[in-house]
C-alpha positions as CSV (number, residue, x, y, z in Angstrom):
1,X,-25.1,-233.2,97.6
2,X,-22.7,-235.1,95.5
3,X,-23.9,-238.2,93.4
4,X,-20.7,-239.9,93.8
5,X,-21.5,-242.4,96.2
6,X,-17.7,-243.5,96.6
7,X,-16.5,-239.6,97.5
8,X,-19.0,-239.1,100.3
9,X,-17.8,-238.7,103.5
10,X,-19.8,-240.3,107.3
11,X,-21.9,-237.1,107.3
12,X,-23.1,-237.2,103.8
13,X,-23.7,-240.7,104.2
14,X,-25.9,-240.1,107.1
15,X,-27.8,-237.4,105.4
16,X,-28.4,-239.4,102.2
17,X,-29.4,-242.1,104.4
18,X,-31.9,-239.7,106.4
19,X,-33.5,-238.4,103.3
20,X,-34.0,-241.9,101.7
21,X,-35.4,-243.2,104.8
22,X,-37.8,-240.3,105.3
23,X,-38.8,-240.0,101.5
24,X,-39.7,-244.2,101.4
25,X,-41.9,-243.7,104.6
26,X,-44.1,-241.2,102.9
27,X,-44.3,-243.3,99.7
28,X,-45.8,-245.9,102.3
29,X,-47.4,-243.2,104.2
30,X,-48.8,-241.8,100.0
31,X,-47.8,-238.2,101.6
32,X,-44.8,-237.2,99.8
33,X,-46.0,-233.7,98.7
34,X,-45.8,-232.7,102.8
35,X,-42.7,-234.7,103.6
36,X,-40.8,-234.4,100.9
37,X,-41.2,-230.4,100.6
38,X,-40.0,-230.1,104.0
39,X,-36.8,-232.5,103.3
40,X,-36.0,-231.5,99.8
41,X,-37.1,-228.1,98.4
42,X,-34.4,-226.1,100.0
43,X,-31.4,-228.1,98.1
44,X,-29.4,-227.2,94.9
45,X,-29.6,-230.6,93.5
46,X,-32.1,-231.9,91.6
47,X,-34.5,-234.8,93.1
48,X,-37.3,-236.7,92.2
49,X,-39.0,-239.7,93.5
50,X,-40.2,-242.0,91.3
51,X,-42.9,-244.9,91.8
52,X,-41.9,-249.0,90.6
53,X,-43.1,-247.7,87.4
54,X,-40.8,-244.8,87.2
55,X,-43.5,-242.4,86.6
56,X,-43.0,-239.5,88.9
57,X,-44.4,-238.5,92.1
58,X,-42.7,-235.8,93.0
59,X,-39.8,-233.3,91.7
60,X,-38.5,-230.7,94.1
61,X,-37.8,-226.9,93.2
62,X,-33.9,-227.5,91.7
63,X,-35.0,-230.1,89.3
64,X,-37.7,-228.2,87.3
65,X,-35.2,-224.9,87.3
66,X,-32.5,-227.5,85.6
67,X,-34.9,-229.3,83.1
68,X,-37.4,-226.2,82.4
69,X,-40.6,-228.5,83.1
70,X,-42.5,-227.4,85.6
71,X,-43.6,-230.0,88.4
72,X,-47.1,-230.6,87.3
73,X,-46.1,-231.5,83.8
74,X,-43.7,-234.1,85.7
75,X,-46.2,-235.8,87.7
76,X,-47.5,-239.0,86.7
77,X,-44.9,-239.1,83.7
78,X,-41.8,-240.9,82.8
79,X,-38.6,-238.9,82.3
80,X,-39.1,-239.8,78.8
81,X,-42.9,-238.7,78.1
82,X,-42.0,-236.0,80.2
83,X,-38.4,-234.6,78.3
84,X,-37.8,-237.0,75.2
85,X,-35.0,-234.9,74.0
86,X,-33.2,-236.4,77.2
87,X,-31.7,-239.8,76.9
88,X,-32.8,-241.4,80.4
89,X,-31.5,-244.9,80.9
90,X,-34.8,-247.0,82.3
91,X,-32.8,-250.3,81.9
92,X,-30.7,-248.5,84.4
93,X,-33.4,-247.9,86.7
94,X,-35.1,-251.5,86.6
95,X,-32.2,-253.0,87.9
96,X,-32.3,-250.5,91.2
97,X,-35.5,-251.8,91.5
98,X,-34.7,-255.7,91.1
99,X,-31.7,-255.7,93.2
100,X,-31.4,-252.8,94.8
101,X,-27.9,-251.8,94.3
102,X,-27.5,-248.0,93.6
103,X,-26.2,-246.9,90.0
104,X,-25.5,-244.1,88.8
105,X,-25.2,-242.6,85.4
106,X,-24.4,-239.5,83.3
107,X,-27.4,-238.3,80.7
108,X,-27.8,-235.6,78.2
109,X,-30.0,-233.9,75.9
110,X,-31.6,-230.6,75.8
111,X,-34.8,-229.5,77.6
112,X,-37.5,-227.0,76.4
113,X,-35.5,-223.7,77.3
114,X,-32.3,-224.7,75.3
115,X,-31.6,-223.1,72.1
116,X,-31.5,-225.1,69.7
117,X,-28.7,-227.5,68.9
118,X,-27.4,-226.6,72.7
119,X,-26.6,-229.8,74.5
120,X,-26.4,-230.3,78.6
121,X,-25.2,-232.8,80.9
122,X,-26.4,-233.9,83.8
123,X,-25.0,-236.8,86.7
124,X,-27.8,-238.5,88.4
125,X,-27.5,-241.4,91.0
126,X,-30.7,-243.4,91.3
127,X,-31.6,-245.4,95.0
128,X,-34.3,-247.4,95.8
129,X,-36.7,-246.8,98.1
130,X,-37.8,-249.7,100.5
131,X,-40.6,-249.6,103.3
132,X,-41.1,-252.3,105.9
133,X,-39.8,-255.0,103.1
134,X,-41.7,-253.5,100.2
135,X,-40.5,-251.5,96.5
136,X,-41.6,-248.1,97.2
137,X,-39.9,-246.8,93.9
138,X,-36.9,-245.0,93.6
139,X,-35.2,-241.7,94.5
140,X,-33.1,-239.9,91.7
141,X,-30.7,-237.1,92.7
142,X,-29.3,-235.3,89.8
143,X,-26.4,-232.2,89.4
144,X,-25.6,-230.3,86.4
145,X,-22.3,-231.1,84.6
146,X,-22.3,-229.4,81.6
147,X,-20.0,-226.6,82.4
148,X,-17.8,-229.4,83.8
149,X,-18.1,-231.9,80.6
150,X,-17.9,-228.5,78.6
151,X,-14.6,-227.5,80.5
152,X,-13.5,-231.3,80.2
153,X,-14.5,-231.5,76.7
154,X,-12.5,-228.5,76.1
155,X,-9.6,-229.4,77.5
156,X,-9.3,-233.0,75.7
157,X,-10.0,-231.1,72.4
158,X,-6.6,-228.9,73.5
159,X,-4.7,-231.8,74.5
160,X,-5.6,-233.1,71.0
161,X,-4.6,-230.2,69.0
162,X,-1.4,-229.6,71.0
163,X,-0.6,-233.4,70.0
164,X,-1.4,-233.4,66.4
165,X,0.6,-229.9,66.5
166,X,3.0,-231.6,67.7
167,X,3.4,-234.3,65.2
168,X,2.9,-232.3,62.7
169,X,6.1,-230.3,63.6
170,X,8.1,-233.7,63.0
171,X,6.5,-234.9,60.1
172,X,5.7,-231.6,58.0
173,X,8.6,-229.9,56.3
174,X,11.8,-232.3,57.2
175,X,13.2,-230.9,53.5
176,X,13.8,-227.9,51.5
177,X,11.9,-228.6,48.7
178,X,8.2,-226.9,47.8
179,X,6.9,-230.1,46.7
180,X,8.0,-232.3,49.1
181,X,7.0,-230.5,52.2
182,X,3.5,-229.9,50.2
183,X,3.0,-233.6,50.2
184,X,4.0,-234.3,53.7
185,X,1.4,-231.4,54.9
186,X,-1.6,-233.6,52.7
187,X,-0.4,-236.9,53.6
188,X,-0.9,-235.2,57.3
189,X,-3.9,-234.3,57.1
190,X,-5.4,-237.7,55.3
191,X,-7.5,-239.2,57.4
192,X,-6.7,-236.8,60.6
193,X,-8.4,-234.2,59.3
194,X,-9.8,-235.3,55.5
195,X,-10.8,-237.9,53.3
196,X,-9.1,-235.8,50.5
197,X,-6.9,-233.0,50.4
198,X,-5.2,-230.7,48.0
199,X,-2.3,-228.4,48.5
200,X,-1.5,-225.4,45.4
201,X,0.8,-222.5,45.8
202,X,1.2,-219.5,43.7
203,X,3.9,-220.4,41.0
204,X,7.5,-218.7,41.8
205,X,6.7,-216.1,39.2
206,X,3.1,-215.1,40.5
207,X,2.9,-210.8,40.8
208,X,3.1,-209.9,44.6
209,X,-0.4,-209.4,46.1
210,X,-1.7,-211.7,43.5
211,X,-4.0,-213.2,46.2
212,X,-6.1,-210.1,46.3
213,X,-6.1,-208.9,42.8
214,X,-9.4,-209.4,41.2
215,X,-10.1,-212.2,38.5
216,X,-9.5,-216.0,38.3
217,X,-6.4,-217.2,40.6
218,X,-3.5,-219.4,39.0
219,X,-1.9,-222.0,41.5
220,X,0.2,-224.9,40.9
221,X,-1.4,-228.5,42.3
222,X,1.7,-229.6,44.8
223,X,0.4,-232.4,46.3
224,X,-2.8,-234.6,46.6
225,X,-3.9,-237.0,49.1
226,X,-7.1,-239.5,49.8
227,X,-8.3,-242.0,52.2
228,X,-8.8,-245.5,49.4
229,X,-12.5,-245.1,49.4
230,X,-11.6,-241.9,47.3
231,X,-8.1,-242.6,45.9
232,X,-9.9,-244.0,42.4
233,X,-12.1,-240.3,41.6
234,X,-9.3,-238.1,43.4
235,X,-7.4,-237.6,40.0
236,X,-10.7,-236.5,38.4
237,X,-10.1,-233.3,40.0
238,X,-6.1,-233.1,38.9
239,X,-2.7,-234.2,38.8
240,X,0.1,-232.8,41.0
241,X,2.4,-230.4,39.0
242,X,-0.2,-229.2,37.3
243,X,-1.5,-225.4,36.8
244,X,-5.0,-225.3,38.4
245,X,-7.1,-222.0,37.4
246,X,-9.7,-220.7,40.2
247,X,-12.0,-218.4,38.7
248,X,-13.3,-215.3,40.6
249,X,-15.9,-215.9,43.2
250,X,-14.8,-219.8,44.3
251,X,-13.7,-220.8,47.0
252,X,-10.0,-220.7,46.6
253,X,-10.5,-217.3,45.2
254,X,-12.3,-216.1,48.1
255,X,-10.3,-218.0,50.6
256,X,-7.3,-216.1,49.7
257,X,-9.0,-212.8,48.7
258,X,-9.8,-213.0,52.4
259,X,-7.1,-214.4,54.3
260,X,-9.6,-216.3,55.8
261,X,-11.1,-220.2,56.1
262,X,-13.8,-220.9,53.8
263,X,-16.4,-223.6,54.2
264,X,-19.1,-225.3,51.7
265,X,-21.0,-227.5,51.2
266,X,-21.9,-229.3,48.0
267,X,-25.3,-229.6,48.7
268,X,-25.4,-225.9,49.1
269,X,-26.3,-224.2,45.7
270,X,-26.2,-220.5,46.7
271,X,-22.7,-220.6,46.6
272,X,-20.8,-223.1,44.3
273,X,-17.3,-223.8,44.0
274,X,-15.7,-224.4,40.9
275,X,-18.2,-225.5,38.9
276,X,-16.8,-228.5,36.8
277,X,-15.8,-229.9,40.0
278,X,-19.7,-230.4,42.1
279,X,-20.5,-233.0,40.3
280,X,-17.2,-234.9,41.0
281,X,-17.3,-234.2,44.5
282,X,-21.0,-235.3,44.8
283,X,-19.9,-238.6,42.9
284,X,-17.2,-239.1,45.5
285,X,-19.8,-238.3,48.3
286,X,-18.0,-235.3,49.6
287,X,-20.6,-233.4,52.3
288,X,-18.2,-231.0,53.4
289,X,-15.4,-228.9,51.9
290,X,-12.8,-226.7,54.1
291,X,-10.3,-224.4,52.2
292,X,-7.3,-222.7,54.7
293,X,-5.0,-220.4,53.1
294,X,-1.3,-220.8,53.5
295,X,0.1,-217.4,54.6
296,X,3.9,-216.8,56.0
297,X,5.2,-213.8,56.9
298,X,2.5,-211.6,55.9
299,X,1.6,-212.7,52.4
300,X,-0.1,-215.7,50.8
301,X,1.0,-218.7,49.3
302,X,-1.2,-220.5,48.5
303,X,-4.4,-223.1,50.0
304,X,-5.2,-226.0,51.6
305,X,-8.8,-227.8,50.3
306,X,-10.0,-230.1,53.0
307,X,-12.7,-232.9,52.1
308,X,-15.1,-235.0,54.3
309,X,-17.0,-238.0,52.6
310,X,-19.5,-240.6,53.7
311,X,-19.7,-241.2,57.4
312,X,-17.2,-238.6,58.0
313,X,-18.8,-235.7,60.3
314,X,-19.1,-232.3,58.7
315,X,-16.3,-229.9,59.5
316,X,-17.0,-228.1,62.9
317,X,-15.8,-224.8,64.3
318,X,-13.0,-226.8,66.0
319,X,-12.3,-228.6,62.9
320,X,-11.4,-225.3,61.2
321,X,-9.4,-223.9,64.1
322,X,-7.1,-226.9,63.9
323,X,-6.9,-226.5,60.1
324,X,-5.9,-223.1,60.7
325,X,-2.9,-224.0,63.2
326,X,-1.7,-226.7,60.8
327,X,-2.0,-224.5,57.9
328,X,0.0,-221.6,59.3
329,X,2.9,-224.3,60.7
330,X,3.2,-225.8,57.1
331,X,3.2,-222.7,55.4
332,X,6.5,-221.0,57.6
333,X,7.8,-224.4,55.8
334,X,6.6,-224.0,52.8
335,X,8.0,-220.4,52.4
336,X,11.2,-221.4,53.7
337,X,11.0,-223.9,51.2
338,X,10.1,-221.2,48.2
339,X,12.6,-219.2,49.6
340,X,15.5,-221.6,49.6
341,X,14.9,-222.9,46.1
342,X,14.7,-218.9,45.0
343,X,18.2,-218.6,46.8
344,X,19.4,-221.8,45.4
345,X,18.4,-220.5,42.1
346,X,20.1,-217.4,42.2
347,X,23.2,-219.1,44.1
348,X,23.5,-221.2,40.7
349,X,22.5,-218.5,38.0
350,X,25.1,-216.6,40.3
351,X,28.0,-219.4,39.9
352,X,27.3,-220.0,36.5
353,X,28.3,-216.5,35.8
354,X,31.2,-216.0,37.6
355,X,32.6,-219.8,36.6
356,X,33.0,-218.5,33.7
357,X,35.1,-220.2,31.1
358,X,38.6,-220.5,32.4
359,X,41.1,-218.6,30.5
360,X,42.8,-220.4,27.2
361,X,45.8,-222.5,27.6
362,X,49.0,-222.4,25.4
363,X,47.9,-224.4,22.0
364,X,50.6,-227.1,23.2
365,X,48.1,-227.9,26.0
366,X,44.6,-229.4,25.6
367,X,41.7,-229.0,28.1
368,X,38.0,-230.0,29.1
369,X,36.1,-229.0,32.2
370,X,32.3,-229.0,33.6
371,X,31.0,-228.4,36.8
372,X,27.3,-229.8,37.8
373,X,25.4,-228.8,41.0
374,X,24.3,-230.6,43.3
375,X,21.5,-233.2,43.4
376,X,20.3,-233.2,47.0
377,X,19.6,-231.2,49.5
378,X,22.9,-229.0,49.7
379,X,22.8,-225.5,47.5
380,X,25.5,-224.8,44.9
381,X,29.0,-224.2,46.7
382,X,32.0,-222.5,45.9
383,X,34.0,-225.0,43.5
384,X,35.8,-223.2,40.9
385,X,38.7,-223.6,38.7
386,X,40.9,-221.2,36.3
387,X,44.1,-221.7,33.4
388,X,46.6,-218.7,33.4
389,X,48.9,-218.5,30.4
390,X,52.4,-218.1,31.0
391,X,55.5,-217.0,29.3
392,X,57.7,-220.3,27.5
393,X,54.7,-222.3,27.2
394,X,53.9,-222.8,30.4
395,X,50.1,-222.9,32.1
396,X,49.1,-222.9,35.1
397,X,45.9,-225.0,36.3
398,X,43.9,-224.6,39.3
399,X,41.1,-226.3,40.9
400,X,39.8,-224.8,44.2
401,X,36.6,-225.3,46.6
402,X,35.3,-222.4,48.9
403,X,34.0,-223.8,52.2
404,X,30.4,-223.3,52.6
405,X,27.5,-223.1,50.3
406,X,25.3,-220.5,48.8
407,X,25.4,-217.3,47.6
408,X,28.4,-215.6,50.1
409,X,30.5,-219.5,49.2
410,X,30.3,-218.2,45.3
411,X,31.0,-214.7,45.8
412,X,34.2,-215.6,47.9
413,X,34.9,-218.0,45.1
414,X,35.2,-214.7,42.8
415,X,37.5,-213.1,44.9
416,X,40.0,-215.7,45.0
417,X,39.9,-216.2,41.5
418,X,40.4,-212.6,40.8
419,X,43.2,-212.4,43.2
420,X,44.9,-216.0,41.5
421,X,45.0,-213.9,38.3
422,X,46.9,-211.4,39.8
423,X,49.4,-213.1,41.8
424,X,49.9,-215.6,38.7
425,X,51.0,-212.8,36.7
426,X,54.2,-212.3,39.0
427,X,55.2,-215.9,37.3
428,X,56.3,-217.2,41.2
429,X,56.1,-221.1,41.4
430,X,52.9,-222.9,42.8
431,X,53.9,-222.9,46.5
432,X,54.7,-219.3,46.5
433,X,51.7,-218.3,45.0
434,X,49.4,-220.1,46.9
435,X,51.8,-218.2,49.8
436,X,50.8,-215.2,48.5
437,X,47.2,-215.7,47.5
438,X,46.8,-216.9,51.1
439,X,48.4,-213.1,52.5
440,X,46.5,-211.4,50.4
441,X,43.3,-213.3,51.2
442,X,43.8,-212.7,55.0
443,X,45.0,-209.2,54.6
444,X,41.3,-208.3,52.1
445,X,39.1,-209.4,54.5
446,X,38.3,-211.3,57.9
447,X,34.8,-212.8,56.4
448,X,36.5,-214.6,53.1
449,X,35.6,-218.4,53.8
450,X,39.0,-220.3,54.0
451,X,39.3,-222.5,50.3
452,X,41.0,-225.6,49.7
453,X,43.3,-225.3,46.0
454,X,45.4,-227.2,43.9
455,X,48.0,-225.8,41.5
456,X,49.6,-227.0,38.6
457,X,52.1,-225.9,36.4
458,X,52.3,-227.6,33.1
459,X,55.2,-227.2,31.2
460,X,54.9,-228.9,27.9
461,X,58.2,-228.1,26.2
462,X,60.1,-229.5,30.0
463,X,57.2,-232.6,29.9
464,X,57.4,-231.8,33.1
465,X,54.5,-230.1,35.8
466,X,55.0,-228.2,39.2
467,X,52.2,-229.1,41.8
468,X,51.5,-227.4,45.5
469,X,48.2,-228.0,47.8
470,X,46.2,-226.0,49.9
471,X,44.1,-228.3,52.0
472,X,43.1,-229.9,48.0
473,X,42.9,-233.9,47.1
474,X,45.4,-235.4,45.0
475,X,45.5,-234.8,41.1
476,X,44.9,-237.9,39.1
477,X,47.6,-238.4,36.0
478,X,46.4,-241.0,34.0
479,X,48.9,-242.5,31.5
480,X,48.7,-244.0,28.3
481,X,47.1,-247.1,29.1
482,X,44.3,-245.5,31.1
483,X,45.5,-246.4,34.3
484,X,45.3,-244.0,37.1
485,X,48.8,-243.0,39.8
486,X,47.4,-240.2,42.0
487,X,50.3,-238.0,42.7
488,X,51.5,-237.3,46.1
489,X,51.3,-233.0,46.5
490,X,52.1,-232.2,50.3
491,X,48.9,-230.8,51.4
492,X,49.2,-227.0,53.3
493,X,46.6,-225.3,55.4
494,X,43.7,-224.0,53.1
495,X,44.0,-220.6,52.0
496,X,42.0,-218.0,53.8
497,X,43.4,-219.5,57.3
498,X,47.0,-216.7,57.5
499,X,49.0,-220.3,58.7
500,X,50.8,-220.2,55.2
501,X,53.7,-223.2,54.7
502,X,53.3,-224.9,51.7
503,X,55.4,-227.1,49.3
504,X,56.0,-228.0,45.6
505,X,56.7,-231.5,44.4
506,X,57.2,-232.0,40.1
507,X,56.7,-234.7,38.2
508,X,56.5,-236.0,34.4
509,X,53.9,-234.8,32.0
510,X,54.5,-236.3,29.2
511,X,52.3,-236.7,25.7
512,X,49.5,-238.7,26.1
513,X,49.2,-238.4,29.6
514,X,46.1,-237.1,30.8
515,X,46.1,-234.9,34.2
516,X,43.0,-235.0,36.4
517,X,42.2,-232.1,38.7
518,X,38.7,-231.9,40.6
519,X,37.1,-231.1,43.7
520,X,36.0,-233.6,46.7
521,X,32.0,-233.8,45.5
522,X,33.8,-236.4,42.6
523,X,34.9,-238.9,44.9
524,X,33.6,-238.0,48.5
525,X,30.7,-240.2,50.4
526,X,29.3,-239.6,52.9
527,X,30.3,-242.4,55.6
528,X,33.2,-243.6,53.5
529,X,36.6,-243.5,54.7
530,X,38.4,-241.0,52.4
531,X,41.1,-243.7,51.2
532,X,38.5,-246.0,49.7
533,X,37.2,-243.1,48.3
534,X,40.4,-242.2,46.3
535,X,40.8,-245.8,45.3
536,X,38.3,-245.8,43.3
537,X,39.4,-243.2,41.4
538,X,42.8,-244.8,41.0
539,X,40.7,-248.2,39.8
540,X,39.3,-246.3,37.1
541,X,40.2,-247.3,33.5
542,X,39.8,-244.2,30.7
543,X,40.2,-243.8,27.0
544,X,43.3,-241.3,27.4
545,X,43.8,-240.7,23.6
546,X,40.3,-239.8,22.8
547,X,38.2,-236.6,23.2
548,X,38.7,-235.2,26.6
549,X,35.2,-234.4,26.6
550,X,34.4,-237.9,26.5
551,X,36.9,-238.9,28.9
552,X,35.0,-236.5,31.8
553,X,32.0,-238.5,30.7
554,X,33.4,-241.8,31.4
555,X,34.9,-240.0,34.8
556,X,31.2,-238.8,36.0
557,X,29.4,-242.1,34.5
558,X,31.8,-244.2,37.1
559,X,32.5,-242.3,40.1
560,X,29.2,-240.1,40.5
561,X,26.1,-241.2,41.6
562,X,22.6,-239.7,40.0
563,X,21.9,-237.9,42.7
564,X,25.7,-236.1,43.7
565,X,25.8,-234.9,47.5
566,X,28.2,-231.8,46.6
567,X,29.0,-229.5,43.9
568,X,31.8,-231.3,40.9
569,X,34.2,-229.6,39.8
570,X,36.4,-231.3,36.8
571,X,39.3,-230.3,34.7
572,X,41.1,-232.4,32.5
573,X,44.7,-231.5,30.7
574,X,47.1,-233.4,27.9
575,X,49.7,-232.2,26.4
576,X,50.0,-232.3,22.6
577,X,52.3,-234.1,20.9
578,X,55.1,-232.0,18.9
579,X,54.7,-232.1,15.3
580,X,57.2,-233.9,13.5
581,X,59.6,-231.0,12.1
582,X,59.1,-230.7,8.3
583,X,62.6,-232.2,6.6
584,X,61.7,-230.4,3.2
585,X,61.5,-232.5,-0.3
586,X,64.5,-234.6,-1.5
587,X,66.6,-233.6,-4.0
């Protein structure tokens, strides 16, 4: 029998109807034992018939199997003095008796053959009983739910996790950076999960299998996080950045000696965390404490503490499961993180070393450069830049940028560097060696990333200089009154693409001028039309006649934010002036 009133269908109706009839002419009749065992025993649900002062008068077989009480511990006892681990609803049953109406209700609680801490459900729909006019009392019918509300309960919890799983994939590592991903996974978890949390990692040079080695454990603090209760104490246990040491045996040790979640509580003195940190966590009224280690790809990285305070419940077996699925998420960022930054690292250490120092110019020709790596998010590219010295005087001047960035954009930014020095040494002008560099390039290799390059040709003893473009922004000459012409160059296909067709345009390059050769990262923004980009450079005012050095100092201070959104490359030429000849002494 269902306790739904609203699902039944005519027949149930007319049964329910039946049995409530029969069992309130018995209470009038005071014979429910033979009525009532006739009607009743042989169903699966549980009923009971109770008199107007909800004591009971009879329980059928099905309700003492659910409960555990047998029916003469029932009888003559309320469902409270009978099970008071059950939460019964007698407000509930009062009004069936005043008005009649049938209610019904869902109760819970655990009965004398439950293990302990075991809870069970149970639906019940209560009816009164009327005879010729009178309040007989009332007539419970209850089913067992708890494998339902278990399966329901089960199913929100999934629904819940799937959701916060889900979120978490959108909010949790939207960078590259260790740190910044590390506080995006705390932030998370504050207050979904924790009052307070802490995220460390092992520090980039930590030995491999560090997390199972024996002795204390050094991580770096990446990121902290607390509900405002705790936000005042929270930096009693550390600052971010810093180096936190674990000593063998707590619970960050163990955590990740194990590979496994490790729970404690402070109030539990067999097994103590860190020890200068109990009495700050009793302070802060931490009850619970959850540490989750952050593994990707087979190793550790580091852990995730988890705190509950005050009115928070304790963390549950669901509690750590979810930890665990968040945990493992953040850490494939994490690592790609660590990972990134190590190939950024080496990408840079990499450039560095194969930028080196461009090749001297003719003493008649002065020159500064610098090149500064990115700021954001973008690794070091393949901006690069050379000086060839050529027979009369002459020097050639180069400023390329590899498409692409990371390690393969600075290795190809080798090769065509190596192979400039060779076709330079053929003393062709500009557009014939970028001709050449561009067969050779396509000729080497299919996988050389196509460059952008500008040559120039300066010829101080002419006061003259040869220019030709491959795909490369304007140079900037800058004459004696610091103002800025950017010079025309017909701009070819890049080099690397085997379309060749490029041409040379010369100008004057006189004393005093200074000529500006860089790479896009200078003047580029992203969203700016490239024209208004190049403007500003033009706009620019410099002190032409003082150290170059300082003159790419003023260039950077104006035209580059704090944070640059590419790879600058810079190099800056003027000629010297011709010393005056020497007329010997007068006679």
């Amino acid at each position: 029998m269902c306790p739904d009133a609203s699902g039944r269908d005519d027949a149930d109706a007319l049964h329910a109807d039946a049995l409530f009839d029969a069992a309130a002419a018995a209470l009038a009749a005071h014979s429910t034992d033979e009525v009532l065992r006739g009607v009743l025993n042989g169903t699966t649900a549980g009923v009971v018939v109770l008199d107007p002062g909800l004591r009971h008068l009879y329980a059928n077989p099905a309700f003492t199997r659910m409960t555990g009480v047998p029916a003469a511990d029932l009888i003559g006892r309320t469902l409270t003095e009978a099970l008071p681990e059950v939460a019964d609803r007698p407000d509930v049953l009062r009004q069936v008796l005043d008005d009649g109406r049938p209610r019904e209700v869902v109760i819970s609680g655990r009965t004398p053959a439950d293990v302990p801490g075991d809870r069970r459900w149970w639906h019940c729909a209560y009816h009164r009983l009327t005879a010729e006019g009178g309040r007989e009392g009332l007539v419970g019918i209850m089913l067992e739910i708890t494998e339902f509300r278990q399966q329901q309960h089960d199913l929100e919890q999934a629904r819940h996790r799937l959701a916060l799983l889900d979120a978490a994939a959108t909010r949790i590592g939207t960078t590259l950076d260790v740190d910044m991903t590390c506080a995006e996974l705390a932030d998370f978890v504050v207050p979904r999960l924790a009052d307070l949390a802490t995220v460390e990692v092992f520090p980039s040079d930590a030995p491999h299998g560090a997390a199972t080695r024996a002795g204390a454990l050094r991580l770096r603090r990446t990121a902290l996080a607390a509900v405002p209760a705790l936000s005042a104490r929270a930096n009693a246990l550390g600052v971010t950045g810093e180096f936190v040491r674990h000593p063998y045996g707590s619970t960050v040790q163990r955590c990740l000696a194990t590979g496994s979640p490790v729970l404690w509580r402070p109030q539990d003195d067999d097994e103590p965390p860190e020890a200068e940190h109990i009495a700050e966590y009793r302070a802060m009224g931490i009850h619970s404490l959850l540490v989750v280690p952050l593994a990707a790809r087979g190793h550790a990285i580091g852990a995730m503490t988890l705190a509950r305070a005050g009115l928070t419940p304790q963390y549950t077996e669901e509690d750590t499961v979810l930890a665990q699925d968040l945990a493992g998420r953040a850490a494939i960022g994490i690592d790609n993180a660590s990972r990134y930054a190590r190939s950024q690292g080496i990408a840079l250490e990499l450039q560095r070393a194969l930028l080196a120092e461009p090749g001297s110019p003719h003493p008649n020709l002065e020159m500064a450069s610098r090149y500064l790596p990115s700021g954001t998010s973008a690794v070091v590219g393949g901006d690069w830049y050379e000086t060839i010295r050529l027979p009369y005087g002459r020097t050639l001047l180069a400023m390329g940028d590899v498409m692409g960035h990371g390690i393969e954009a600075a290795v190809d930014m080798s090769s065509y560097r190596s192979i400039l020095r060779y076709v330079a040494a053929t003393d062709l002008p500009p557009h014939r060696i970028l001709r050449q560099l561009d067969t050779l390039i396509c000729e080497e290799s299919e996988s050389v990333r196509p460059a952008t390059c500008l040559l120039a040709l300066a010829d101080p003893a002419r006061e003259r200089c040869a220019f030709a473009s491959a795909g490369h922004l304007p140079p900037a000459l800058f004459g004696e009154d610091g103002g800025a012409e950017l010079i025309g160059v017909p701009n070819g296909p890049p080099l690397g693409t085997c379309f060749g067709g490029y041409d040379l345009v010369t100008t004057a390059f006189q004393p005093g001028q200074v000529l500006l050769l860089y790479t896009d990262g200078l003047v580029e923004r992203r969203g700016e039309d490239i024209d208004v980009s190049l403007a500003r450079l033009a706009n620019l005012k410099l002190p032409v006649a003082g150290d170059l050095d300082d003159l790419l100092d003023e260039v950077l201070r104006g035209l580059v934010p704090q944070a640059a959104e590419d790879d600058i490359a810079v190099l800056a030429a003027r000629v010297r002036p011709r010393p005056a000849p020497d007329m010997g002494e007068p006679t």
